[in-house]
Backbone bond lengths (Angstrom), bond angles and torsions (degrees), N, CA, C in turn:
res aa  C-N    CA-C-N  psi(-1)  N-CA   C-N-CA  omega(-1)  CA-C   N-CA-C  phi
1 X - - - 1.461 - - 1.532 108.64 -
2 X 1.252 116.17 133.09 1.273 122.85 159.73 1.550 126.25 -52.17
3 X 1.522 100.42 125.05 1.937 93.95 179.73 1.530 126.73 -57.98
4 X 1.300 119.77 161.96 1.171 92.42 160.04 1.717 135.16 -84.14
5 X 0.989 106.71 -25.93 1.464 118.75 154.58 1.441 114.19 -36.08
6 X 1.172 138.66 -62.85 1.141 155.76 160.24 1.325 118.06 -35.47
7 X 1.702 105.35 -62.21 1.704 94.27 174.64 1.475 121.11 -73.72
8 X 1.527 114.07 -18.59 1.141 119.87 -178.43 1.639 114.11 -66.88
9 X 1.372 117.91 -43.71 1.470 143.24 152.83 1.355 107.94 -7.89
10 X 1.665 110.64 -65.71 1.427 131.08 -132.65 1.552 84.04 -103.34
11 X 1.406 131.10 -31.03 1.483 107.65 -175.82 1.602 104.45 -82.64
12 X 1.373 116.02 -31.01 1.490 129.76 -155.51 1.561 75.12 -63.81
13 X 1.172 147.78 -57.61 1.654 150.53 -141.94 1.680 87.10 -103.12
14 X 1.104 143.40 -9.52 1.869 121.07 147.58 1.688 113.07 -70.29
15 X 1.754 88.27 -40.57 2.183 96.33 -164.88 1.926 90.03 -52.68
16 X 1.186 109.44 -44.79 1.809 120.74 -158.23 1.322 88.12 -68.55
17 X 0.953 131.01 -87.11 1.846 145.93 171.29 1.968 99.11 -3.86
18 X 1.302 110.10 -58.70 1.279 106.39 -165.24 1.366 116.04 -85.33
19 X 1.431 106.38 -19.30 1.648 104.51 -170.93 2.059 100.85 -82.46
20 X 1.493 94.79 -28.60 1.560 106.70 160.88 1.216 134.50 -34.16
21 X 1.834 102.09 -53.62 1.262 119.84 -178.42 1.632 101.63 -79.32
22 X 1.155 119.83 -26.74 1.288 120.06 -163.27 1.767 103.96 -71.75
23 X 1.082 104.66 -72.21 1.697 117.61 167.25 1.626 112.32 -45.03
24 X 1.399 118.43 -33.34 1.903 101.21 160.60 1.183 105.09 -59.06
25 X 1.445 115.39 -77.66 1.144 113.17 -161.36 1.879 120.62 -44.57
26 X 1.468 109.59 -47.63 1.765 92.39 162.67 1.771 119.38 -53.78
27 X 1.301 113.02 -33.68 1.394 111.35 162.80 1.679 129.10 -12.86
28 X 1.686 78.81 -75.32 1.833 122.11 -172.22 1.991 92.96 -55.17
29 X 1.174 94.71 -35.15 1.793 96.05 -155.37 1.911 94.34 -90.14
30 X 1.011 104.13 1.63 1.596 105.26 -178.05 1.382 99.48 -128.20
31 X 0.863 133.34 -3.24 2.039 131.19 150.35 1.232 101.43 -96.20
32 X 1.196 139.94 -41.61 1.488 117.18 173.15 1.633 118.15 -132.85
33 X 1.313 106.29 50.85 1.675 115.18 149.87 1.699 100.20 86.71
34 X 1.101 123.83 151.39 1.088 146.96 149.59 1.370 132.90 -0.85
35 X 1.496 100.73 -51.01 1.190 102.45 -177.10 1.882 116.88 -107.27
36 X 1.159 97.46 12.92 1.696 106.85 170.28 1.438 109.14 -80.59
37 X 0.955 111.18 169.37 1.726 135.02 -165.88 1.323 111.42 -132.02
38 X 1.252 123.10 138.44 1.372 133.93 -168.73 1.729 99.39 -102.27
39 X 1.789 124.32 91.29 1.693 112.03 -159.81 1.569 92.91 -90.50
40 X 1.488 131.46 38.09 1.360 121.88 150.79 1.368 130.57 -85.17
41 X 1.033 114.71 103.58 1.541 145.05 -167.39 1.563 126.03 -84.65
42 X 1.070 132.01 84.48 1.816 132.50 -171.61 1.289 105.40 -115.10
43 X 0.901 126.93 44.48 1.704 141.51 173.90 1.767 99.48 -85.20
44 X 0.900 131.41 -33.27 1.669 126.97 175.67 1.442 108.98 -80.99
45 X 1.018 96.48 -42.86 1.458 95.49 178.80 1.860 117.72 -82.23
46 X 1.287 112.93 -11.60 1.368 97.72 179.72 1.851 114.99 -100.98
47 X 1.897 97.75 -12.83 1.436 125.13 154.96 1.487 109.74 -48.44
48 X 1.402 118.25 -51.89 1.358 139.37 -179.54 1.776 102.40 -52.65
49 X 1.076 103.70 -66.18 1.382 109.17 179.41 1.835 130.88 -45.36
50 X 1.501 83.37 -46.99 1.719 97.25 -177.59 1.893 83.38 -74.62
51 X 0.922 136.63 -98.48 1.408 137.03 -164.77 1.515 108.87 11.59
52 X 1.486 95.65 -74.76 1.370 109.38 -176.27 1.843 118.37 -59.84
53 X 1.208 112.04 -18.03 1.594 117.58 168.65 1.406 116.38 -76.91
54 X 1.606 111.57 -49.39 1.626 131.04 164.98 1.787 106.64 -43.35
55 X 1.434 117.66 -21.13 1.792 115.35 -177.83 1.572 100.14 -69.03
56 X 1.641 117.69 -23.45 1.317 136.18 -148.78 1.622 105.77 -98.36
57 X 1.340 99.90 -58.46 1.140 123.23 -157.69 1.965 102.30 -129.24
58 X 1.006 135.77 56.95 1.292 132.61 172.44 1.377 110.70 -30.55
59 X 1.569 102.47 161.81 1.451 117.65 160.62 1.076 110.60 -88.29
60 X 2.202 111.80 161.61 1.540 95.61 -152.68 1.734 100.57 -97.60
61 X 1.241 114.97 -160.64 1.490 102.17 173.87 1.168 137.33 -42.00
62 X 1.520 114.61 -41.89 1.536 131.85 -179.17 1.731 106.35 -72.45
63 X 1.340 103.35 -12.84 1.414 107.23 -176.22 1.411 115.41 79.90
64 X 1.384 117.97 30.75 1.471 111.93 159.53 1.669 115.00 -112.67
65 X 1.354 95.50 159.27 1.886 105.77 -162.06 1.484 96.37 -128.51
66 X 1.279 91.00 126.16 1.850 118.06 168.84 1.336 113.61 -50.33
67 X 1.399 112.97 -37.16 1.440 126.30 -160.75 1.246 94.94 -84.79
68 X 1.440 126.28 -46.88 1.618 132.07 -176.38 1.574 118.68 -68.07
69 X 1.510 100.80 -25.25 1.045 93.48 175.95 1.669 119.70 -103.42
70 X 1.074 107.14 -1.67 1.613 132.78 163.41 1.684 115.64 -32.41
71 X 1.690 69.40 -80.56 1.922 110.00 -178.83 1.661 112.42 -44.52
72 X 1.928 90.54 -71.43 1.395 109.14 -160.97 1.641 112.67 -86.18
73 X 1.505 121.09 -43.94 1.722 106.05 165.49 1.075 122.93 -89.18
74 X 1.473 141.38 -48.13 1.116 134.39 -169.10 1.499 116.93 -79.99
75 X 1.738 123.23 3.19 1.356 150.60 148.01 1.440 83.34 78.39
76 X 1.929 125.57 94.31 1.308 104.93 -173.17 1.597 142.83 15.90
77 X 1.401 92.04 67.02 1.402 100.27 -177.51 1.571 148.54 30.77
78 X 1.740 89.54 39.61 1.300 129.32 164.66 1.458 133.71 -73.67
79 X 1.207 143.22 141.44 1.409 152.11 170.15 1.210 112.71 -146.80
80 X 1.447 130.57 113.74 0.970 127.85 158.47 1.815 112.09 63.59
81 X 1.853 96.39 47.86 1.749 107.35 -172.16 1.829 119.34 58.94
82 X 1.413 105.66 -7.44 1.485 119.98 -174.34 1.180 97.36 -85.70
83 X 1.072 129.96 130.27 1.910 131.71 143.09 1.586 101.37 -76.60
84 X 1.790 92.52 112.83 1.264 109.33 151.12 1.656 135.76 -96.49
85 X 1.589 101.96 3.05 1.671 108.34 -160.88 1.756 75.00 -168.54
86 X 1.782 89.77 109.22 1.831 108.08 157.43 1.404 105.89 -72.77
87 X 1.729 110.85 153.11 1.113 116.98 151.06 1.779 122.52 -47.74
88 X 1.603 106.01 -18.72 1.849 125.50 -176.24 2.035 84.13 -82.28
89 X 0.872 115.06 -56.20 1.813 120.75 -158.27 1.667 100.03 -62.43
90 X 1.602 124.30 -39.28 1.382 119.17 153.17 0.909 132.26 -82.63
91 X 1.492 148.32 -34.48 1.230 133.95 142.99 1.747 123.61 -24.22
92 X 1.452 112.43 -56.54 1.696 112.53 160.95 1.409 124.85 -39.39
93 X 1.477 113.67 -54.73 1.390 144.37 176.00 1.733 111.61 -45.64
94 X 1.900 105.76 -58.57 1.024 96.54 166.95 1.937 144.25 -69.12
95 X 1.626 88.68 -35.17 1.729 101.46 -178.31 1.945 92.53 -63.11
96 X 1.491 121.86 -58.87 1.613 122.94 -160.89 1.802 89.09 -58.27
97 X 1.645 131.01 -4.95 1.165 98.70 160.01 1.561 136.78 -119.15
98 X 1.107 88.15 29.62 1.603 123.27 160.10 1.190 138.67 -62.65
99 X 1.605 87.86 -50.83 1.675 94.98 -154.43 1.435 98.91 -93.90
């Protein structure tokens, strides 16, 4: 089983990773105007990431993932700049639905 330390680790370094990519790319769009595009792409690699969490934590029958929806809708367990749901509050969430 994955620690929690560990999984907690590994999302804290996607949330950082993406807000990264996010701020280049406005970068890119404020040295050269508006209508440029930032073509740095980490979609394999953040595919890469969930995979290897899903060995841990699968998706459920219907095929939806806690972790995916963690990350990608509830924007690390954000509302309104508030953390409502730690990377610690899903990690709990996931093992108590395990056992």
């Amino acid at each position: 089983m994955i620690t929690k330390k560990t999984f907690c680790a590994v999302i804290e370094n996607l949330r950082q990773q993406m807000y990264l990519d996010q701020k280049f790319g406005e970068t890119v769009q404020e040295m050269f105007g508006s209508a440029s595009r930032c073509s740095y792409n980490d979609n394999l690699l953040v595919k890469s990431i969930m995979s290897l969490l899903q060995i841990y934590f699968p998706k459920d029958d219907d095929g939806f993932c806690r972790i995916e929806h963690y990350c990608f809708f509830i924007e690390f367990g954000k509302f309104d700049e508030k953390e409502i749901i730690s990377a610690e509050d899903l990690y709990d969430q996931l093992t108590t639905k395990q056992n």
